[in-house]
C-alpha positions in Angstrom: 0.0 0.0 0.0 1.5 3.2 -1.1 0.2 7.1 0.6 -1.4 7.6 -3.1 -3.5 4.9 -2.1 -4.6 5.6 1.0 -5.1 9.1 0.6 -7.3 8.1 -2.3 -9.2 5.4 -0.4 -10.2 7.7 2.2 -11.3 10.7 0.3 -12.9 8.0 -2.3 -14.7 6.5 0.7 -16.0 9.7 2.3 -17.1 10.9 -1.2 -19.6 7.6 -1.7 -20.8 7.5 2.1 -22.0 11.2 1.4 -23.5 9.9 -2.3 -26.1 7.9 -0.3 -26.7 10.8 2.0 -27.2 12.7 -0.7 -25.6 16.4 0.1 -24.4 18.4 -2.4 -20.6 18.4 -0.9 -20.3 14.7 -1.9 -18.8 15.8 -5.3 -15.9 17.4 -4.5 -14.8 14.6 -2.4 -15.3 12.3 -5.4 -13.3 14.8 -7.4 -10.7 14.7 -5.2 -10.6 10.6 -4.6 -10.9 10.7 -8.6 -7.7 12.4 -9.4 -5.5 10.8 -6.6 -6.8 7.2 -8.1 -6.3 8.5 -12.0 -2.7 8.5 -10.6 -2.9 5.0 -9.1 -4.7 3.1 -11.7 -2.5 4.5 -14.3 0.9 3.3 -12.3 -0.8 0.0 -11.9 -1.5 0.1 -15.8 -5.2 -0.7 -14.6 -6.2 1.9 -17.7 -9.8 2.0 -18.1 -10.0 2.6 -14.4 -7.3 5.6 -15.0 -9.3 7.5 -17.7 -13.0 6.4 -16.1 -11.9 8.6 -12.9 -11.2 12.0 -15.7 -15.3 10.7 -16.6 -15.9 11.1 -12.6 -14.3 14.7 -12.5 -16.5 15.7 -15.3 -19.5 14.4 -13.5 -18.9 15.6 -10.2 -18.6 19.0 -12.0 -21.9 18.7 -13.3 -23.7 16.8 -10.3 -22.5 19.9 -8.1 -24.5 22.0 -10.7 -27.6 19.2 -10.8 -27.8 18.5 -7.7 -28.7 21.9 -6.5 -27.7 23.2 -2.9 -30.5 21.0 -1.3 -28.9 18.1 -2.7 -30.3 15.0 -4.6 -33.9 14.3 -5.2 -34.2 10.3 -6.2 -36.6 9.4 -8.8 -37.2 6.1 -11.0 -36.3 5.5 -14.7 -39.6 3.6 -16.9 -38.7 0.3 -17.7 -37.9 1.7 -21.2 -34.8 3.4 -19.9 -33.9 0.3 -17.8 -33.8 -1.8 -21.2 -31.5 0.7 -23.0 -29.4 1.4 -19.9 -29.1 -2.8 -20.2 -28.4 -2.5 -23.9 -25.6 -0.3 -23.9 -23.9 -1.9 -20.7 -23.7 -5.3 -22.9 -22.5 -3.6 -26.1 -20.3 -0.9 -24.9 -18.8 -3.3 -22.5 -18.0 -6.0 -25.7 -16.8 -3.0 -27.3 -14.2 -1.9 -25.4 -12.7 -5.4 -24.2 -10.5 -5.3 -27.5 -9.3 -2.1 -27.1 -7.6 -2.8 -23.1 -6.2 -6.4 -25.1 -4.8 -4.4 -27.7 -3.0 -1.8 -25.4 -1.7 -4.5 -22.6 -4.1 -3.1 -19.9 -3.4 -5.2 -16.7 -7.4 -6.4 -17.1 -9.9 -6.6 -20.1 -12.8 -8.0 -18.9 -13.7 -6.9 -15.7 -12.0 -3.1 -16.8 -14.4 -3.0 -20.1 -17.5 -3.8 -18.1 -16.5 -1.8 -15.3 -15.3 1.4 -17.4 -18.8 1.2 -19.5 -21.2 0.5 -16.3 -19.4 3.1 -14.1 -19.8 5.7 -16.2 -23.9 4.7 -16.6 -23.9 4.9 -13.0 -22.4 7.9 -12.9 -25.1 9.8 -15.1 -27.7 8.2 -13.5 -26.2 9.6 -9.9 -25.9 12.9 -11.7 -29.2 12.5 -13.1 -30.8 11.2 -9.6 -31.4 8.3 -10.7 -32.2 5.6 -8.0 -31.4 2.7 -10.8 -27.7 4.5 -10.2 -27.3 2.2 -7.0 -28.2 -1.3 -8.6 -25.3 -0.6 -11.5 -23.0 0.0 -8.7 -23.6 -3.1 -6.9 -23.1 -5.2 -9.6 -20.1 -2.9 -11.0 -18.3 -2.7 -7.2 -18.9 -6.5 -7.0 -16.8 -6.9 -10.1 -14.0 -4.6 -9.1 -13.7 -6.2 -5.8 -12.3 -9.2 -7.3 -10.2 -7.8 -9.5 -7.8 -5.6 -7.2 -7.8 -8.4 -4.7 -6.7 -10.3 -8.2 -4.5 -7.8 -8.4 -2.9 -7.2 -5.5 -4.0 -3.9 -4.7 -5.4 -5.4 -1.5 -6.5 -1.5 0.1 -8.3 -0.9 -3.1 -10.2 -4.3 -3.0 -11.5 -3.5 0.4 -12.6 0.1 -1.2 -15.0 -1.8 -3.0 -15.6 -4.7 -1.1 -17.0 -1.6 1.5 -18.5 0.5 -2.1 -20.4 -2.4 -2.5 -21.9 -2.5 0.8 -22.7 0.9 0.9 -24.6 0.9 -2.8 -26.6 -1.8 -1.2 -27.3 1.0 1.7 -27.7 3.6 -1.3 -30.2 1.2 -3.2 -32.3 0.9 -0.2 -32.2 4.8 0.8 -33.1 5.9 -2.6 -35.4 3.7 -3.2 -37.3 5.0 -0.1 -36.3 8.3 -1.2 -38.0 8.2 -4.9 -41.1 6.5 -4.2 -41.5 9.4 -1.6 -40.5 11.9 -4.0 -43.2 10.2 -6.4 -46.0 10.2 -4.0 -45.1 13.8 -3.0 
């Protein structure tokens, strides 16, 4: 474990603990954890991961903006959107898996379908999107394994704990939107 990566683990894990809360201030912590781990995925040549945390900047950037100063107010995509959202997870996904073989990326698969369904997640979160949460189960789930795979064992508990706390995040907002739909 390097200072790189704990300073980013804990700014990264004060960032997502205040996503579920849903304040405003959460995005500049998840600036902040964003940049220091651009610098640590891109030493451990984990490259997806590298450029998906410039996609994080740019969101947090415009969630600050979206959110508003009272913060996030949850609501439900139609099943529509959930089929698309679906869609383009599966094809952008099998899109990029030949581009991290062809540039030596440490990981392909997990790093194609992680880069593709963090960056959904991210829009919805920015959007306020409860759906947001069930994404980053499934794509904290999936990055868990891999930096235990690969060593970076601080990491690995980041989201081993990430994807507890979407599971928290899932529940809270979807308490949160069905009130915001009744109300």
């Amino acid at each position: 474990m390097s200072i790189l990566e704990f300073f980013a683990f804990s700014t990264a894990l004060i960032g997502v603990v205040l996503g579920v809360l849903g304040p405003r201030f959460t995005w500049p912590w998840w600036g902040l954890s964003s940049f220091l781990y651009a610098i640590f995925f891109y030493q451990s040549e984990y490259y997806a991961s590298a450029a998906l945390q410039f996609i994080f900047i740019a969101g947090g950037i415009w969630g600050w903006f979206g959110w508003g100063p009272k913060g996030a107010k949850p609501g439900k995509l139609k099943s529509r959107e959930r089929l698309v959202l679906f869609v383009l997870l599966i094809i952008g996904s099998f899109s990029l898996w030949p581009v991290l073989t062809n540039i030596g990326a440490t990981s392909t698969a997990i790093e194609s379908f992680g880069f593709v369904g963090s960056v959904l997640a991210q829009l919805l979160m920015v959007w306020q999107k409860f759906e947001a949460w069930s994404v980053w189960v499934i794509v904290d789930a999936a990055y868990t394994y891999q930096y235990f795979k690969g060593d970076l064992v601080l990491t690995g508990i980041l989201y081993l704990l990430f994807t507890a706390i979407a599971i928290w995040g899932w529940i809270r907002w979807g308490r949160e939107s069905d009130k915001n739909a009744r109300g």
